[in-house]
Gaussian input, Z-matrix of N, CA and C with variables (Angstrom, degrees):
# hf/3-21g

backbone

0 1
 N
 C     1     B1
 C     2     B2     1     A1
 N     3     B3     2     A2     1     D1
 C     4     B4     3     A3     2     D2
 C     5     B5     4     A4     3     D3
 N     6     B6     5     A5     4     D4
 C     7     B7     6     A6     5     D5
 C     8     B8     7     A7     6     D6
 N     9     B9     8     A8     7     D7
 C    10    B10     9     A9     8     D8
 C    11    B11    10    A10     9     D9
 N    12    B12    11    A11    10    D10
 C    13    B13    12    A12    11    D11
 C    14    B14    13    A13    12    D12
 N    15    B15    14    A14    13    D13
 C    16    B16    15    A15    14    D14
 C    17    B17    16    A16    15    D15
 N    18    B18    17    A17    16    D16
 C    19    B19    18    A18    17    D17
 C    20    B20    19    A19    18    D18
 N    21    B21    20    A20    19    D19
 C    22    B22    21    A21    20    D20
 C    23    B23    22    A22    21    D21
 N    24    B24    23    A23    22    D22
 C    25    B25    24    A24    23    D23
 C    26    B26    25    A25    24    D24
 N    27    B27    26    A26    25    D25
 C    28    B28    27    A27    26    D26
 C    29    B29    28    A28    27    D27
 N    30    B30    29    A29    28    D28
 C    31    B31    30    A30    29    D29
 C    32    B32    31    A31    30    D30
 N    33    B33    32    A32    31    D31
 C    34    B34    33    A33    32    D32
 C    35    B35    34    A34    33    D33
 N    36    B36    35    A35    34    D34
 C    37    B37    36    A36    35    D35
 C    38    B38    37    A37    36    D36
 N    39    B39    38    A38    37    D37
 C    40    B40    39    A39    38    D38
 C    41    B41    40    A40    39    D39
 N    42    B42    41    A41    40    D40
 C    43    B43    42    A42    41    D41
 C    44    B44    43    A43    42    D42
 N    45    B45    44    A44    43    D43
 C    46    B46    45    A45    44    D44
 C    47    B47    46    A46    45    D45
 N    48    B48    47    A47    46    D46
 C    49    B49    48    A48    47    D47
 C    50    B50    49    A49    48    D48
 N    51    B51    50    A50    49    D49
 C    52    B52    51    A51    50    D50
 C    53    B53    52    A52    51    D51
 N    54    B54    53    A53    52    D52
 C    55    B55    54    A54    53    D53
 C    56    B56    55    A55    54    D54
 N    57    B57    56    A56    55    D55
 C    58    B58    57    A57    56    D56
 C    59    B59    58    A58    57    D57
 N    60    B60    59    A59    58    D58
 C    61    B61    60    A60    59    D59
 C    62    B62    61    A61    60    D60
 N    63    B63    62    A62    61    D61
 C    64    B64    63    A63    62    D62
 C    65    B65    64    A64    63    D63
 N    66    B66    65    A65    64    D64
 C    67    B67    66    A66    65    D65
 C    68    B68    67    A67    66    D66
 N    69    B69    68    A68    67    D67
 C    70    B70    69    A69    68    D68
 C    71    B71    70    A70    69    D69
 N    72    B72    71    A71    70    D70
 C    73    B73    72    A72    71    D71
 C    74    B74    73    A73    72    D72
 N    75    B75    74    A74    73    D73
 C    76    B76    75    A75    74    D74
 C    77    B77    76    A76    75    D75
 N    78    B78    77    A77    76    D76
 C    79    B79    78    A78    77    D77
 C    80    B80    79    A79    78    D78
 N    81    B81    80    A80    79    D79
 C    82    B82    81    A81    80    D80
 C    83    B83    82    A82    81    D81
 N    84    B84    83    A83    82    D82
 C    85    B85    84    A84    83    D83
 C    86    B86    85    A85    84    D84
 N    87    B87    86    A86    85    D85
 C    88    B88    87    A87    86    D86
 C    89    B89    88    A88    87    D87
 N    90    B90    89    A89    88    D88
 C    91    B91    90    A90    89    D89
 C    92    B92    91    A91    90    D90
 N    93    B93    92    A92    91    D91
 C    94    B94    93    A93    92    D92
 C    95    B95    94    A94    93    D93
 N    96    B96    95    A95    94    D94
 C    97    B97    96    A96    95    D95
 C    98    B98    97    A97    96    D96
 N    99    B99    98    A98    97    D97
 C   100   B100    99    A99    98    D98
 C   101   B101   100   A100    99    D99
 N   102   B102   101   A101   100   D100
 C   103   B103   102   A102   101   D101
 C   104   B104   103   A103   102   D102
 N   105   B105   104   A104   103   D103
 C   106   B106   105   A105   104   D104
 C   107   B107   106   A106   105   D105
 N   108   B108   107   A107   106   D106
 C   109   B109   108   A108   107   D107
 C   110   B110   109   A109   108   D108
 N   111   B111   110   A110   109   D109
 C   112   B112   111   A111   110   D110
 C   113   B113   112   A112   111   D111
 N   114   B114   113   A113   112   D112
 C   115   B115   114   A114   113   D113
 C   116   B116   115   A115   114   D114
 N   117   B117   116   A116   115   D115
 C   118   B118   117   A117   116   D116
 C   119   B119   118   A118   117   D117
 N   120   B120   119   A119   118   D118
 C   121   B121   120   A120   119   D119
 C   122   B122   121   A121   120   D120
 N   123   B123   122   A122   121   D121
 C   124   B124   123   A123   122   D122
 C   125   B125   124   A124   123   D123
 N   126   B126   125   A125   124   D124
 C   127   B127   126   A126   125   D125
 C   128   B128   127   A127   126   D126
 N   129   B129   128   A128   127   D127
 C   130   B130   129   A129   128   D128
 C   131   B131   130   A130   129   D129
 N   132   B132   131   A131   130   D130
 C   133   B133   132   A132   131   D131
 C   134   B134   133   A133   132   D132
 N   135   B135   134   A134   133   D133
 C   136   B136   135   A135   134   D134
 C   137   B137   136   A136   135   D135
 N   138   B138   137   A137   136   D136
 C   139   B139   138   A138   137   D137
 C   140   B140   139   A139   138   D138
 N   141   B141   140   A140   139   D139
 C   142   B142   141   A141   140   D140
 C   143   B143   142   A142   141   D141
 N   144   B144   143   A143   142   D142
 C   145   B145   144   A144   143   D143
 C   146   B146   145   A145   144   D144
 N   147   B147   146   A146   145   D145
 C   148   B148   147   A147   146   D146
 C   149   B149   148   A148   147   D147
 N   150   B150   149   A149   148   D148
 C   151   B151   150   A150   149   D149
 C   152   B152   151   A151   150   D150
 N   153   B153   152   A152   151   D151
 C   154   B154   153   A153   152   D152
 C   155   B155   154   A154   153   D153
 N   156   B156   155   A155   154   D154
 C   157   B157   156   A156   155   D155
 C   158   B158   157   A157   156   D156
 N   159   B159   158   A158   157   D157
 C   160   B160   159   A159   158   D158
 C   161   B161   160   A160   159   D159
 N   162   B162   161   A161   160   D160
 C   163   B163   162   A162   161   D161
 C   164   B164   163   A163   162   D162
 N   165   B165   164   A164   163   D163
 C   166   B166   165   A165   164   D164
 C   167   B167   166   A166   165   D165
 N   168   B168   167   A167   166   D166
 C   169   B169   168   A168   167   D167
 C   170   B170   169   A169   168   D168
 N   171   B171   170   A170   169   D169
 C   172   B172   171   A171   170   D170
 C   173   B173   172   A172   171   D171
 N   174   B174   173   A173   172   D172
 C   175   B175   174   A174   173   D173
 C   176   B176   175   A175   174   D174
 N   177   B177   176   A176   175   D175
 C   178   B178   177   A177   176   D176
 C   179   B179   178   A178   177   D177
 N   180   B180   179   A179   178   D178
 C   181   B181   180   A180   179   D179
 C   182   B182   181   A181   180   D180
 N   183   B183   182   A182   181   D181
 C   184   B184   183   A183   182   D182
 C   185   B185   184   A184   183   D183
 N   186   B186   185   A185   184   D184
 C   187   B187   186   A186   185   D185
 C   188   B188   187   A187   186   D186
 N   189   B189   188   A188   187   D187
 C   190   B190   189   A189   188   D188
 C   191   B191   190   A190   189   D189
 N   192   B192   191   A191   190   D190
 C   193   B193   192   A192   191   D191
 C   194   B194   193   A193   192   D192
 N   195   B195   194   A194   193   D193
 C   196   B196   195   A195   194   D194
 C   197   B197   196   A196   195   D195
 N   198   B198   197   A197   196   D196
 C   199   B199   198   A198   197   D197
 C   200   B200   199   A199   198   D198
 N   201   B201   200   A200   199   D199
 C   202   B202   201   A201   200   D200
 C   203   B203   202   A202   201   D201
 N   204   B204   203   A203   202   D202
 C   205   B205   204   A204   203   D203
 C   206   B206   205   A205   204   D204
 N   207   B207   206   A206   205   D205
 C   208   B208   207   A207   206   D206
 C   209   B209   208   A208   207   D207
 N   210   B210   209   A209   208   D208
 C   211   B211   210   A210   209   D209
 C   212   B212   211   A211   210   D210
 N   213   B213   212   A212   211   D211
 C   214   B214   213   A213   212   D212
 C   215   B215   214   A214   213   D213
 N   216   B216   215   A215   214   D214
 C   217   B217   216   A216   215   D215
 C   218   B218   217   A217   216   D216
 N   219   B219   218   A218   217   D217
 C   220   B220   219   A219   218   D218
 C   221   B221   220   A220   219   D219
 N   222   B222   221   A221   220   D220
 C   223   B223   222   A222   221   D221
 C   224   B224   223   A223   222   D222
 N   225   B225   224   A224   223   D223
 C   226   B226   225   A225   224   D224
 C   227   B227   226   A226   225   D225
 N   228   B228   227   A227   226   D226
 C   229   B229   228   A228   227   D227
 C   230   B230   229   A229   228   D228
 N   231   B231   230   A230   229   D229
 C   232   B232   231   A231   230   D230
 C   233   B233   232   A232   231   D231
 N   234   B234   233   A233   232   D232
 C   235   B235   234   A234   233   D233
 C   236   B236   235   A235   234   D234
 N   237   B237   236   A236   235   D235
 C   238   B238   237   A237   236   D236
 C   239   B239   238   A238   237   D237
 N   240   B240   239   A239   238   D238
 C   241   B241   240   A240   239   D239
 C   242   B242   241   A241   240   D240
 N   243   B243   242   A242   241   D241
 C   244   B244   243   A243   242   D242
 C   245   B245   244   A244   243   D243
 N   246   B246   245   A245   244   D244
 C   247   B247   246   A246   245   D245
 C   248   B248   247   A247   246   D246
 N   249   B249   248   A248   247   D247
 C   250   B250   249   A249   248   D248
 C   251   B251   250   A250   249   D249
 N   252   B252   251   A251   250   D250
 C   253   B253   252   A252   251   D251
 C   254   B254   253   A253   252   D252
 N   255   B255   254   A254   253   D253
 C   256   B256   255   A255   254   D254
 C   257   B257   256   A256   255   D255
 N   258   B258   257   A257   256   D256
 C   259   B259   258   A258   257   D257
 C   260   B260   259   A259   258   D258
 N   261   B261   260   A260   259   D259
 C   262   B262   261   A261   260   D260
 C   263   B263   262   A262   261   D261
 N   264   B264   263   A263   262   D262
 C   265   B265   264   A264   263   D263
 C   266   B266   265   A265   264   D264
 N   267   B267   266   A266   265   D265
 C   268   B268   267   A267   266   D266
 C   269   B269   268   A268   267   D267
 N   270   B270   269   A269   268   D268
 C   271   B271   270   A270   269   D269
 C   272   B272   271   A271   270   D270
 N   273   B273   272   A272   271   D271
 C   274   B274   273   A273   272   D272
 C   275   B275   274   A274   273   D273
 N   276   B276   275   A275   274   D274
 C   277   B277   276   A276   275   D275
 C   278   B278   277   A277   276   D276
 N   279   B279   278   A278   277   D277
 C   280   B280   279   A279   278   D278
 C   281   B281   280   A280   279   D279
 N   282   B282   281   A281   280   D280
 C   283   B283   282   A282   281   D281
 C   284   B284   283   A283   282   D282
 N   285   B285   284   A284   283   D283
 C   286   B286   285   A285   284   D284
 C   287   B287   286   A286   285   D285
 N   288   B288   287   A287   286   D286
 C   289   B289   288   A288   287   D287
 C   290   B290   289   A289   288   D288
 N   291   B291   290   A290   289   D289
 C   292   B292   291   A291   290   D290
 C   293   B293   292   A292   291   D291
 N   294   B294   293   A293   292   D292
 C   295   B295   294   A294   293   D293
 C   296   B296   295   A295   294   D294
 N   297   B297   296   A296   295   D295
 C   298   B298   297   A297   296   D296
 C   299   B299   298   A298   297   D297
 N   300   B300   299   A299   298   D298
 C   301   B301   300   A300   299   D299
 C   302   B302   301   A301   300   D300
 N   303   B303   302   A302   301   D301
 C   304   B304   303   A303   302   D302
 C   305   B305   304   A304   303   D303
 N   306   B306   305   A305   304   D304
 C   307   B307   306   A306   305   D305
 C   308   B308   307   A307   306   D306
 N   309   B309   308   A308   307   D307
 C   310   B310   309   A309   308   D308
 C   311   B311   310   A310   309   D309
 N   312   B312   311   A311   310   D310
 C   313   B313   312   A312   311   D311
 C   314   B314   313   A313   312   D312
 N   315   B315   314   A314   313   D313
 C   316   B316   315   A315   314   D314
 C   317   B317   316   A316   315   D315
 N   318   B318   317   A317   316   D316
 C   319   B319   318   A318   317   D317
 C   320   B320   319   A319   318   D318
 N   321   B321   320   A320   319   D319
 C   322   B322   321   A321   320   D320
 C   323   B323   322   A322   321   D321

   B1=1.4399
   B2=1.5160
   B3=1.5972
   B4=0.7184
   B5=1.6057
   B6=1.6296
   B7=1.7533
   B8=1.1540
   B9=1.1708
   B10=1.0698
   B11=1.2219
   B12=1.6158
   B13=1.3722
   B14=1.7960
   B15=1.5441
   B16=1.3952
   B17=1.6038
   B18=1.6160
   B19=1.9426
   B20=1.6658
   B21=0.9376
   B22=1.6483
   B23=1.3780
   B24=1.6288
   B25=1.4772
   B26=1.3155
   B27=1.4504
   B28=1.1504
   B29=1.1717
   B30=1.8552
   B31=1.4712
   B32=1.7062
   B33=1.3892
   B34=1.2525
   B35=1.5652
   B36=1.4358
   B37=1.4937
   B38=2.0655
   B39=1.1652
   B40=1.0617
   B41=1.5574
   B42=1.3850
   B43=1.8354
   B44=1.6190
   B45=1.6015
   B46=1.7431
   B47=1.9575
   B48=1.4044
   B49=1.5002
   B50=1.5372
   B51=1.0510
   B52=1.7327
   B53=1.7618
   B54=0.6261
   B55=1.5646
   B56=1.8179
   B57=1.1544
   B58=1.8442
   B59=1.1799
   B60=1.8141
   B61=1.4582
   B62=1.1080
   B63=1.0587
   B64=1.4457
   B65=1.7293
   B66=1.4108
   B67=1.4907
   B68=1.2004
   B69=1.4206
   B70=1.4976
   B71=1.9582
   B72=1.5004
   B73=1.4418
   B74=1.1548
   B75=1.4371
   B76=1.7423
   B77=1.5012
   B78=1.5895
   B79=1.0449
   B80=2.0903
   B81=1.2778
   B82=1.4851
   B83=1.3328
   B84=1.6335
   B85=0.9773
   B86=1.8596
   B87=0.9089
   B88=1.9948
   B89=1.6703
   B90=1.0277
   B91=1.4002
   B92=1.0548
   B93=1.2595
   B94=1.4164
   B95=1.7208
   B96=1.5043
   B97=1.4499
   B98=1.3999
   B99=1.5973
   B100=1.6692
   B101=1.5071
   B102=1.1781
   B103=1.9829
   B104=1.4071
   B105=1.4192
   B106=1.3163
   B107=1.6122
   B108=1.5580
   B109=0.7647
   B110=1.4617
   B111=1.6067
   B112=1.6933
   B113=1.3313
   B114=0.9922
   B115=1.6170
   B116=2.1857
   B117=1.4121
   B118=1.1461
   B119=1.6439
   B120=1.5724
   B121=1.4622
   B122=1.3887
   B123=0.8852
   B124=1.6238
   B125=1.3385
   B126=1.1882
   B127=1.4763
   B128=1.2950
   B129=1.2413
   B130=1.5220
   B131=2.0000
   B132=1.5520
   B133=1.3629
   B134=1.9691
   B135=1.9622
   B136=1.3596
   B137=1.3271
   B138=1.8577
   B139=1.2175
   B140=1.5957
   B141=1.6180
   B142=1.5901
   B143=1.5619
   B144=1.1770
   B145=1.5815
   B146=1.8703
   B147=1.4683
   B148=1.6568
   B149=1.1957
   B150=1.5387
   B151=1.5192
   B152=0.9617
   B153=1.7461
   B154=1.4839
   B155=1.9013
   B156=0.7589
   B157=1.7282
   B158=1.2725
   B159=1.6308
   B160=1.5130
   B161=1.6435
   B162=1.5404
   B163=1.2979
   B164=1.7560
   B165=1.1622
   B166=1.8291
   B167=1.0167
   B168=1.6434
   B169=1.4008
   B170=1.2888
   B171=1.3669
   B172=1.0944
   B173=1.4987
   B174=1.4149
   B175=1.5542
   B176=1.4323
   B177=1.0008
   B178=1.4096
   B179=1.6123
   B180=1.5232
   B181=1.4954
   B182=1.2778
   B183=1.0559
   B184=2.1000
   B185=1.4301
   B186=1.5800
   B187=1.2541
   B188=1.8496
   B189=1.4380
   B190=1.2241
   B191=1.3684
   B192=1.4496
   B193=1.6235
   B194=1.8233
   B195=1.7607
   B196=1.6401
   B197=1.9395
   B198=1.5965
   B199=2.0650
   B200=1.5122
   B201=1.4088
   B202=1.5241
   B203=1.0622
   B204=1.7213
   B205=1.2528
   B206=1.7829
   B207=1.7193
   B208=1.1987
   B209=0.9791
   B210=1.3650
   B211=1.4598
   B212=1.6775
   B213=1.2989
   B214=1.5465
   B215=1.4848
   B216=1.5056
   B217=2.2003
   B218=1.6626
   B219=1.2357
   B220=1.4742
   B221=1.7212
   B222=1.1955
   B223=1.6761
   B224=2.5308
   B225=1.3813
   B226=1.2991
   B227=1.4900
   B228=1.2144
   B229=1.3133
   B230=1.8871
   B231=1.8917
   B232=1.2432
   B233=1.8623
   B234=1.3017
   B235=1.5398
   B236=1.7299
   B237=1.2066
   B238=1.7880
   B239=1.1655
   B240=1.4000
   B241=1.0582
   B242=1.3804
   B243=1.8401
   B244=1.2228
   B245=1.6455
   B246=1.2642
   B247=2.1810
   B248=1.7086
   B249=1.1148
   B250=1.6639
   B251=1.4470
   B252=1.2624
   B253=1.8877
   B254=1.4786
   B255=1.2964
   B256=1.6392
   B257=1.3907
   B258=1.5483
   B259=1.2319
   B260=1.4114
   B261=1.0961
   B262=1.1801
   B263=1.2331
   B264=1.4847
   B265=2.0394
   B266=1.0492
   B267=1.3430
   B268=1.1778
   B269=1.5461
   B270=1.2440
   B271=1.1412
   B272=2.0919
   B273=1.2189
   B274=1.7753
   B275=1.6653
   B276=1.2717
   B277=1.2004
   B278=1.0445
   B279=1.5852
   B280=1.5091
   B281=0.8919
   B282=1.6802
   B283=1.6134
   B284=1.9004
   B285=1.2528
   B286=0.9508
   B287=1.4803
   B288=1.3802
   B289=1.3515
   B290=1.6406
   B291=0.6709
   B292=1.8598
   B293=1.3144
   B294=1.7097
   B295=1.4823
   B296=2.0916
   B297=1.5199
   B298=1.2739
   B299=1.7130
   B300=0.9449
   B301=1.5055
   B302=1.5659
   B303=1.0863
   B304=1.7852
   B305=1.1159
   B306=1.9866
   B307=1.2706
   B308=1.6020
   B309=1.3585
   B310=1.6522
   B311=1.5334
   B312=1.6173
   B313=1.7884
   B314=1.4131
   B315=1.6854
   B316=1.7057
   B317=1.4451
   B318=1.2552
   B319=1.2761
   B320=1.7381
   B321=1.4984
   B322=1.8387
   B323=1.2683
   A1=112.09
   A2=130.90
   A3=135.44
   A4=138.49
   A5=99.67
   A6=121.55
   A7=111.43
   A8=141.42
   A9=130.64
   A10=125.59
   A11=119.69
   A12=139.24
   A13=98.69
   A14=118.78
   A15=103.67
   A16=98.54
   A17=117.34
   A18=114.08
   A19=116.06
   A20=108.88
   A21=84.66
   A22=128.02
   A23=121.25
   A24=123.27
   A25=121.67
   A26=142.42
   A27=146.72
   A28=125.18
   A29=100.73
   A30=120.36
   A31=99.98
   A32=129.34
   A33=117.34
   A34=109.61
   A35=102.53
   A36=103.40
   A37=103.45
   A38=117.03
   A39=120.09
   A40=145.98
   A41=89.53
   A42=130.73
   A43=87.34
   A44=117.69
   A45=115.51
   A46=97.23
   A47=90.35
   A48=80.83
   A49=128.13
   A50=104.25
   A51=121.38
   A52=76.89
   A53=158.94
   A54=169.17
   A55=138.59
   A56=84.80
   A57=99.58
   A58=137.87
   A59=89.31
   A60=126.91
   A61=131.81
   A62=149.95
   A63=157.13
   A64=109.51
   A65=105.65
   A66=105.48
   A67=139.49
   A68=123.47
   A69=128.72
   A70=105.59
   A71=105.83
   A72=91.83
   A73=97.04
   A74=106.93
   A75=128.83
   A76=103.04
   A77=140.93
   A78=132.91
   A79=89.32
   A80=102.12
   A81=111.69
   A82=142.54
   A83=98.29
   A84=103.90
   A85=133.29
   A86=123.55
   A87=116.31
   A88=93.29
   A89=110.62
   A90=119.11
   A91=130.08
   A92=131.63
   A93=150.61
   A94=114.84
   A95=101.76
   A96=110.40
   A97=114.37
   A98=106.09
   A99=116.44
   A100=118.08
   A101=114.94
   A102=117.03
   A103=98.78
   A104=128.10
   A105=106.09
   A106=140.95
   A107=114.91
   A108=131.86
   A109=154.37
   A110=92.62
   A111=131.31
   A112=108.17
   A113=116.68
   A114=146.24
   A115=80.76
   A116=124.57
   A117=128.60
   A118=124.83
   A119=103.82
   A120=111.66
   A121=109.72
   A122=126.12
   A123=122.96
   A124=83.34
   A125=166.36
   A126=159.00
   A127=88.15
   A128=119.60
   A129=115.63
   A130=113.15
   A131=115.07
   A132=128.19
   A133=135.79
   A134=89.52
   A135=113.16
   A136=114.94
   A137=127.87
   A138=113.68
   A139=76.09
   A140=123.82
   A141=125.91
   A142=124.88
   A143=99.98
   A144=122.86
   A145=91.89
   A146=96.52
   A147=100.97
   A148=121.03
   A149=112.43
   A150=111.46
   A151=121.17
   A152=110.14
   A153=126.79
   A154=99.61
   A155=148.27
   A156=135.31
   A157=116.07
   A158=126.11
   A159=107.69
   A160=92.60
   A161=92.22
   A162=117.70
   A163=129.15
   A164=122.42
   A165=119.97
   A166=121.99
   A167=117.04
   A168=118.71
   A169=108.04
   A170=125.78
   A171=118.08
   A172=111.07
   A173=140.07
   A174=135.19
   A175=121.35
   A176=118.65
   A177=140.24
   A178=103.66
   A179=112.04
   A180=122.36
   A181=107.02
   A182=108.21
   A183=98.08
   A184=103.81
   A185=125.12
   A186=103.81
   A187=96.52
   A188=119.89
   A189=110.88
   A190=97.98
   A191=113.87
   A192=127.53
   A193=82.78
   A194=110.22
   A195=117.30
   A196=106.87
   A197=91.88
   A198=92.16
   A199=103.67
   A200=107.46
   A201=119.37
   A202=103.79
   A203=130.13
   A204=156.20
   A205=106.62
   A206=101.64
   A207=81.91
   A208=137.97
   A209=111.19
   A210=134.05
   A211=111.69
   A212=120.18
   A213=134.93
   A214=108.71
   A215=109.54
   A216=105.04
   A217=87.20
   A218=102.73
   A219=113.44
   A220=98.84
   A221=105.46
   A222=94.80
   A223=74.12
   A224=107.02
   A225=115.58
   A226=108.50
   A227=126.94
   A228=117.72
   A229=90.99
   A230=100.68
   A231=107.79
   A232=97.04
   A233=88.34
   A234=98.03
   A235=110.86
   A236=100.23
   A237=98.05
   A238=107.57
   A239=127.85
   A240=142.60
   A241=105.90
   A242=91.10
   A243=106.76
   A244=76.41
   A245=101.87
   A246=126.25
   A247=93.65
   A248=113.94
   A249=111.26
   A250=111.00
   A251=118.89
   A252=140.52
   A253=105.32
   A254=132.64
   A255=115.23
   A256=125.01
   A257=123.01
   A258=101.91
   A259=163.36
   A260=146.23
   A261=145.19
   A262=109.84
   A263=115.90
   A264=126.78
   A265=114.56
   A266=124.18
   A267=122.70
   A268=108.15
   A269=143.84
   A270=127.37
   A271=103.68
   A272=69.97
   A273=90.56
   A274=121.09
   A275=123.69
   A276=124.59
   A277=138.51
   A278=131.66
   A279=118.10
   A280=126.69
   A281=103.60
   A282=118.87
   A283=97.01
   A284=124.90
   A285=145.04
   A286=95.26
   A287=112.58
   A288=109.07
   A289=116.70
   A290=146.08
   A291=159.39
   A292=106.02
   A293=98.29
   A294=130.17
   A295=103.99
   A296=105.63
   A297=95.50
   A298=114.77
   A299=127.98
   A300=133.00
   A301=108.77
   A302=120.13
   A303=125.11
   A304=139.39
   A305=97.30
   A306=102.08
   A307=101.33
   A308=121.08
   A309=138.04
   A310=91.11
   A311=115.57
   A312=112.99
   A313=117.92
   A314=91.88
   A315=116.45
   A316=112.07
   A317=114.80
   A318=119.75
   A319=145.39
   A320=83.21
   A321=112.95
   A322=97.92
   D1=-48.97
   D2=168.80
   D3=-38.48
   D4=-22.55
   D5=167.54
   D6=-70.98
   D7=-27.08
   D8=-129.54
   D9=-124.17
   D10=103.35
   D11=-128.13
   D12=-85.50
   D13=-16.50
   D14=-151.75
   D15=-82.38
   D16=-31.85
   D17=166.83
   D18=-84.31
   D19=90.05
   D20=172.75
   D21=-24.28
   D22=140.80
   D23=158.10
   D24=-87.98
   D25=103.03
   D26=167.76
   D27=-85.34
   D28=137.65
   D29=-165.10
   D30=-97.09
   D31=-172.66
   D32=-171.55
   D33=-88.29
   D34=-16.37
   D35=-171.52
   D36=-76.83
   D37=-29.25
   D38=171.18
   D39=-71.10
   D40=-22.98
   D41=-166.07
   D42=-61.06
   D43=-82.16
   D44=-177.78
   D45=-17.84
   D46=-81.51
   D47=-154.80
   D48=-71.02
   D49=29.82
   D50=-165.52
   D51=-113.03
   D52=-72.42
   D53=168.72
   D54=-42.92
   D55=-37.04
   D56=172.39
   D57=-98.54
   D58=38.56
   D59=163.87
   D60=-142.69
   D61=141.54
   D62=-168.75
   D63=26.56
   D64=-141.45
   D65=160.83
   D66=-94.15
   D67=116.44
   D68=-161.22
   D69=-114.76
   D70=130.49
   D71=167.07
   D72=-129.51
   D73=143.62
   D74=-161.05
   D75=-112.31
   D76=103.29
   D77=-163.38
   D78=-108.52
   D79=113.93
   D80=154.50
   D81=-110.62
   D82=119.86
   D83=-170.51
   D84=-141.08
   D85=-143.40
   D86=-177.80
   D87=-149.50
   D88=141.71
   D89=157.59
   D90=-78.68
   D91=14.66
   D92=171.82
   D93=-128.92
   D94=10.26
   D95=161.10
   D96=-112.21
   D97=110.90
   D98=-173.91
   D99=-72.09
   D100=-0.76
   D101=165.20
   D102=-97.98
   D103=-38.58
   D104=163.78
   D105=-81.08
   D106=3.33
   D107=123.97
   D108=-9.58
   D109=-69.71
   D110=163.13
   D111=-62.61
   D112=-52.14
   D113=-141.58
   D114=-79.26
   D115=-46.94
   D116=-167.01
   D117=-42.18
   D118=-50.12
   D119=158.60
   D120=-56.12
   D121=-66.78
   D122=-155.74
   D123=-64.97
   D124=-119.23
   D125=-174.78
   D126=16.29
   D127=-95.32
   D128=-145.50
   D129=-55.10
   D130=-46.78
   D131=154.76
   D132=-29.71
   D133=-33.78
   D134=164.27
   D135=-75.78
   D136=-33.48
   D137=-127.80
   D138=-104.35
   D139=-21.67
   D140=158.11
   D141=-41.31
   D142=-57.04
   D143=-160.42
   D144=-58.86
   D145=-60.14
   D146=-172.46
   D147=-107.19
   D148=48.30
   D149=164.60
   D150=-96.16
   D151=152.33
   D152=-157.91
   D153=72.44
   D154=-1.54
   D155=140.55
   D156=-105.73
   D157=-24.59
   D158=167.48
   D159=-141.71
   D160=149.21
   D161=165.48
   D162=-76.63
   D163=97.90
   D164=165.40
   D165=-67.61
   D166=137.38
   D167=160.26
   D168=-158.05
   D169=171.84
   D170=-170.74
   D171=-137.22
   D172=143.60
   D173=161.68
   D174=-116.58
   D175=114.39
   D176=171.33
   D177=-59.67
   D178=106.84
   D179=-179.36
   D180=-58.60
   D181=-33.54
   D182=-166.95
   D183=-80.54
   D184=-11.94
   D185=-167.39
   D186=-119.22
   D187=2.38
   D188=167.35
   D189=-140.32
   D190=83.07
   D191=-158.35
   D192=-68.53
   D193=-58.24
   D194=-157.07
   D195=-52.54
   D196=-36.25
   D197=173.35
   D198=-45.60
   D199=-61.01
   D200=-162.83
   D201=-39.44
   D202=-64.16
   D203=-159.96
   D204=-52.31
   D205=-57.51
   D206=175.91
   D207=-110.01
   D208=35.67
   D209=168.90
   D210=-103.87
   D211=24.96
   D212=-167.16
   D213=27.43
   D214=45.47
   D215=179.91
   D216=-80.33
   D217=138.96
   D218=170.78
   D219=-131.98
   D220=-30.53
   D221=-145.58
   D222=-124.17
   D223=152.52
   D224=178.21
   D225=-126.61
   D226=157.14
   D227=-3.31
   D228=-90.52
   D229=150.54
   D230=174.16
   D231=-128.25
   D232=150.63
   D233=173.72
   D234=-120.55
   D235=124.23
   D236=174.59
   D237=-108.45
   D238=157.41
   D239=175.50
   D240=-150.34
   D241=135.42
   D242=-140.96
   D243=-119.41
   D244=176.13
   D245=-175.42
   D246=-148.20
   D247=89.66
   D248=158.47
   D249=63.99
   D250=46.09
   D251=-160.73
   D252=55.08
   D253=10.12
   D254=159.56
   D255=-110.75
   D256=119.76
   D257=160.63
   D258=2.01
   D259=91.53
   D260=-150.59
   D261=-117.62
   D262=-32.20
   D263=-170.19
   D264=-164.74
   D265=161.86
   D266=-175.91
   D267=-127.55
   D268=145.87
   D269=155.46
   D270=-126.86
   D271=134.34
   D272=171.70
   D273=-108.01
   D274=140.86
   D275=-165.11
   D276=39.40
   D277=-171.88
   D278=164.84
   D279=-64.84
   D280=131.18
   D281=-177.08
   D282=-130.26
   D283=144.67
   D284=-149.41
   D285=-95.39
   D286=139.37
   D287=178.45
   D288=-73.48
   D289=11.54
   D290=145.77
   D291=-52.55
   D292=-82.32
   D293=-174.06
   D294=-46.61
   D295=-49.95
   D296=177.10
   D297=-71.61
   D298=-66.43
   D299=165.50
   D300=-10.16
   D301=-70.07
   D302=153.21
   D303=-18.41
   D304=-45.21
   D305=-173.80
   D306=-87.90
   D307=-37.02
   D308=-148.03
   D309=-77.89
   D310=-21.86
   D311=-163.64
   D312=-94.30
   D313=-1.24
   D314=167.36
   D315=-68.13
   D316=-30.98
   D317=-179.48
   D318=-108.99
   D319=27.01
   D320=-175.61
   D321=-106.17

């Protein structure tokens, strides 16, 4: 996951401004979590489908534990989606790339 140039990986110093614009979805996750793992295609497959209306990125919990923290991620993989740096949705666990596409097209 970590190779892989087509979602950006965001550090905390970047995250604000990766976000406090339009629509941003923030996929967090661990590389030693196998649904987020899964979860990687459909991220990267999404970030095709809806580019130029939403923004991908992704944060690796172990290495920006304090993002996680204050974004209440407890449980992975979670996806936020953000509206102009605020929250808008949450998605928790695996969600099917159909089922997500559906949900994300609610919000264009």
């Amino acid at each position: 996951m970590a190779g892989n140039d087509k979602v950006p990986e965001l550090t905390n110093a970047e995250f604000n401004d990766f976000t406090k614009e339009g629509l941003a979805l923030v996929d967090f996750f661990a590389e030693w979590c196998m649904p987020c793992v899964m979860m990687g295609p459909i991220i990267d497959e999404l970030s095709e489908k809806f580019k130029g209306k939403i923004k991908f990125g992704k944060v690796n919990v172990e290495d920006n534990q304090s993002l996680a923290a204050k974004h209440n991620v407890s449980s992975i993989p979670n996806m936020i989606l953000f509206k102009n740096g605020k929250e808008i949705e949450r998605f928790i666990g695996s969600v099917s790339a159909e089922d997500f596409e559906v949900k994300l097209k609610k919000f264009l």
